[in-house]
C-alpha positions as CSV (number, residue, x, y, z in Angstrom):
1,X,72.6,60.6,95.5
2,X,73.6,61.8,99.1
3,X,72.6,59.1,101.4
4,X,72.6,58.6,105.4
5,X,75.5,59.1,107.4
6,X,76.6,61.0,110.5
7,X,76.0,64.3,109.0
8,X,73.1,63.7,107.2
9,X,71.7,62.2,110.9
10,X,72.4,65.7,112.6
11,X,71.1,67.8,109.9
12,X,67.8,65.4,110.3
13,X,67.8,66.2,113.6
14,X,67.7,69.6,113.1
15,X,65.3,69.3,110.5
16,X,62.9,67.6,112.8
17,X,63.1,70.0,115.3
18,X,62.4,73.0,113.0
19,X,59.7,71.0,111.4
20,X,58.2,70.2,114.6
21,X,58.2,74.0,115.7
22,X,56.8,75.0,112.7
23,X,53.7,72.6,113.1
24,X,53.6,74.0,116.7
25,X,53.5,77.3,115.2
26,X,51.2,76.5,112.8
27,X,48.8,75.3,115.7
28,X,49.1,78.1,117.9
29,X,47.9,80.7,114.6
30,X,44.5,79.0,115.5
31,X,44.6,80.3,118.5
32,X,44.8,83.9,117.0
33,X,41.5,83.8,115.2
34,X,38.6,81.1,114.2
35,X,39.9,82.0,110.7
36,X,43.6,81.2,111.2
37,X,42.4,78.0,112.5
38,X,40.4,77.4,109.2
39,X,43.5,78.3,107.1
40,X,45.7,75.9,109.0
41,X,46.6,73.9,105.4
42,X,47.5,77.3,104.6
43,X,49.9,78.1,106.7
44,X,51.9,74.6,107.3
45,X,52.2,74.8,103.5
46,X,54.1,78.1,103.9
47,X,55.9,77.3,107.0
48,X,56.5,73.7,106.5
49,X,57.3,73.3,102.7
50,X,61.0,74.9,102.8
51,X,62.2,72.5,105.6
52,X,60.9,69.5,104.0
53,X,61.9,70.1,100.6
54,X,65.0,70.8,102.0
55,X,65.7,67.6,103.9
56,X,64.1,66.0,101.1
57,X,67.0,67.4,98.4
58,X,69.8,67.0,101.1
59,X,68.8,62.9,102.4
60,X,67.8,61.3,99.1
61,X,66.9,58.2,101.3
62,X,64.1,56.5,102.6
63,X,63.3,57.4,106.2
64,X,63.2,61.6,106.0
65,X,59.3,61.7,106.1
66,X,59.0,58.8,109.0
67,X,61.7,61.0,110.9
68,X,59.7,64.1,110.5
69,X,56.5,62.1,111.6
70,X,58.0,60.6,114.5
71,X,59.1,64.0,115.8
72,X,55.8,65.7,115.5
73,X,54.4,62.3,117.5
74,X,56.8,62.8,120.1
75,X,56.2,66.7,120.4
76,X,52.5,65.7,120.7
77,X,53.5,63.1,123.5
78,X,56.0,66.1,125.4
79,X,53.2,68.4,125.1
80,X,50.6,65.6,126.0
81,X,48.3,66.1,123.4
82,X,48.7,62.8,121.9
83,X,46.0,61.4,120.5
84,X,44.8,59.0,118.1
85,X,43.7,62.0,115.8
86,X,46.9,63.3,116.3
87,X,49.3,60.8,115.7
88,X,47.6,58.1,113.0
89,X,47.6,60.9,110.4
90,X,50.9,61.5,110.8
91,X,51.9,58.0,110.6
92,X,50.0,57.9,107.7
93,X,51.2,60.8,105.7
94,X,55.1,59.3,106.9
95,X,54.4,56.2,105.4
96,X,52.4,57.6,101.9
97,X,55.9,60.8,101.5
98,X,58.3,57.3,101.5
99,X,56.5,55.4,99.4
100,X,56.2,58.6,97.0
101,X,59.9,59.5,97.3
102,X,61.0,55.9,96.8
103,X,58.6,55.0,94.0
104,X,59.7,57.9,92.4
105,X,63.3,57.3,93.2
106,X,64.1,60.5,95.1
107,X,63.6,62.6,92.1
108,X,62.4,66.1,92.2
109,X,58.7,65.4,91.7
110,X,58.1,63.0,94.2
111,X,60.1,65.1,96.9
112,X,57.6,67.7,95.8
113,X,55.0,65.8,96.2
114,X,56.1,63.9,99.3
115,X,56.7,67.7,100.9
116,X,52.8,68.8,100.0
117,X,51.8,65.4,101.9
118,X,54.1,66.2,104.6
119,X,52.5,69.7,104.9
120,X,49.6,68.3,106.5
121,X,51.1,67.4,110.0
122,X,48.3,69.4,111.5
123,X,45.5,67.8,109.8
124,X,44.5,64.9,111.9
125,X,43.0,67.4,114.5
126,X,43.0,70.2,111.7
127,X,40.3,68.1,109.8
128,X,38.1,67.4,112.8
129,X,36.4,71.0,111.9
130,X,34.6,69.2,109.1
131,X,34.7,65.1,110.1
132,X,34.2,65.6,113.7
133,X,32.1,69.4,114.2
134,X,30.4,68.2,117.8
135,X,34.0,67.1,119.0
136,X,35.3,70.2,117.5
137,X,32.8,72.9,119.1
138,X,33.0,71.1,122.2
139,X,36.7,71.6,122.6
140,X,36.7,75.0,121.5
141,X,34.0,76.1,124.2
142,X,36.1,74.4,126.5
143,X,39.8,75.7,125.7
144,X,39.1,78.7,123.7
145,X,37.7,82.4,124.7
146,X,34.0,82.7,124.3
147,X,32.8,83.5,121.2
148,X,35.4,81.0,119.0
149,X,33.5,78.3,119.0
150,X,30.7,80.3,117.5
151,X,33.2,81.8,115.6
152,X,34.9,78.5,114.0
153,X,31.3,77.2,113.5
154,X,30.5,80.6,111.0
155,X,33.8,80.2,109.5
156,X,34.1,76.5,108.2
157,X,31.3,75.6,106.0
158,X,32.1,72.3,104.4
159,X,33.2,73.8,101.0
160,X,35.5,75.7,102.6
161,X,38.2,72.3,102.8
162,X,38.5,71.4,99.6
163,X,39.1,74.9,99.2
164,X,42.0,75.5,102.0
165,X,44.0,72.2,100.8
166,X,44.2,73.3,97.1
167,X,45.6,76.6,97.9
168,X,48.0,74.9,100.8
169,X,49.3,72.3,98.5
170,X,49.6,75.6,95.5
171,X,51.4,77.0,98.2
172,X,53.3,74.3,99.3
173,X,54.6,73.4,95.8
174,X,55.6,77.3,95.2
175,X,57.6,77.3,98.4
176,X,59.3,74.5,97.3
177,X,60.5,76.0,93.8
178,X,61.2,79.5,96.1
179,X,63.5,77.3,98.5
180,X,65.1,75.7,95.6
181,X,66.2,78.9,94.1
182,X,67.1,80.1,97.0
183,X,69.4,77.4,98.9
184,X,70.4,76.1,94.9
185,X,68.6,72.8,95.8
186,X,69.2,70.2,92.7
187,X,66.1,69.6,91.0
């Protein structure tokens, strides 16, 4: 079992940094399209998975999902979009990937399913479409081109979230089985 040291610490770091660029990726697709901003789920499963699952297979540990948490927080607080629906999901989802990985004993499973709860760093304003729709319209008419608001209305009915997190956590848990062919991860 590879545990923490001074390596391990650096390639965390680096982890959290890609990690947090992909989630600031992942946001800016929204920007694109209403419909990119519907398939957000989608896409952190596909750019998100291989980092995690990697981090997960290299730092079989507790504290790998709180570290990619806490660098998402502080990229939403050095980009001053921290907010309450920003940051308590991710807190959350930390907390519920180490529980997983540890209660599972940092096996292949529960780093797979600790990386398809990771996926949704994105979600706490993500979700809004559907938990929070006057919030969410507002914002858009306010920071997005007109027309998106509109847009983002026609494009998120309410089935269409149960339907974007099954295929972003499908997604998720074939990225992970791609990355560990690819990088010869130990399953």
């Amino acid at each position: 079992m590879n545990k923490w040291s001074k390596k391990n610490a650096l390639w965390m770091l680096l982890y959290v940094v890609l990690y947090s660029l992909g989630t600031a990726i992942v946001c800016f697709t929204g920007a694109i399209h209403p419909i990119m901003f519907v398939c957000y789920q989608i896409t952190a499963g596909i750019l998100l998975s291989g980092i995690v699952i990697h981090a997960f297979r290299r730092i079989q540990a507790p504290g790998v999902a709180v570290c990619f948490a806490l660098g998402v927080i502080a990229l939403f607080f050095i980009i001053q979009d921290a907010s309450a629906w920003h940051c308590l999901p991710l807190v959350v989802m930390g907390v519920l990937a180490e529980l997983v990985r540890t209660a599972m004993k940092f096996n292949w499973t529960g780093d797979v399913i600790a990386t398809m709860i990771m996926t949704f760093s994105t979600f706490g304003f993500y979700g809004q479409i559907w938990f929070n729709r006057t919030f969410t319209y507002e914002a858009a008419v306010e920071e997005m081109p007109a027309g998106y608001a509109e847009g983002l209305m026609a494009v998120s009915p309410g089935w269409a979230l149960p339907v974007v997190v099954v295929i972003g956590l499908a997604l998720s848990a074939v990225i992970c089985n791609v990355t560990a062919k690819l990088f010869k991860l130990k399953k």
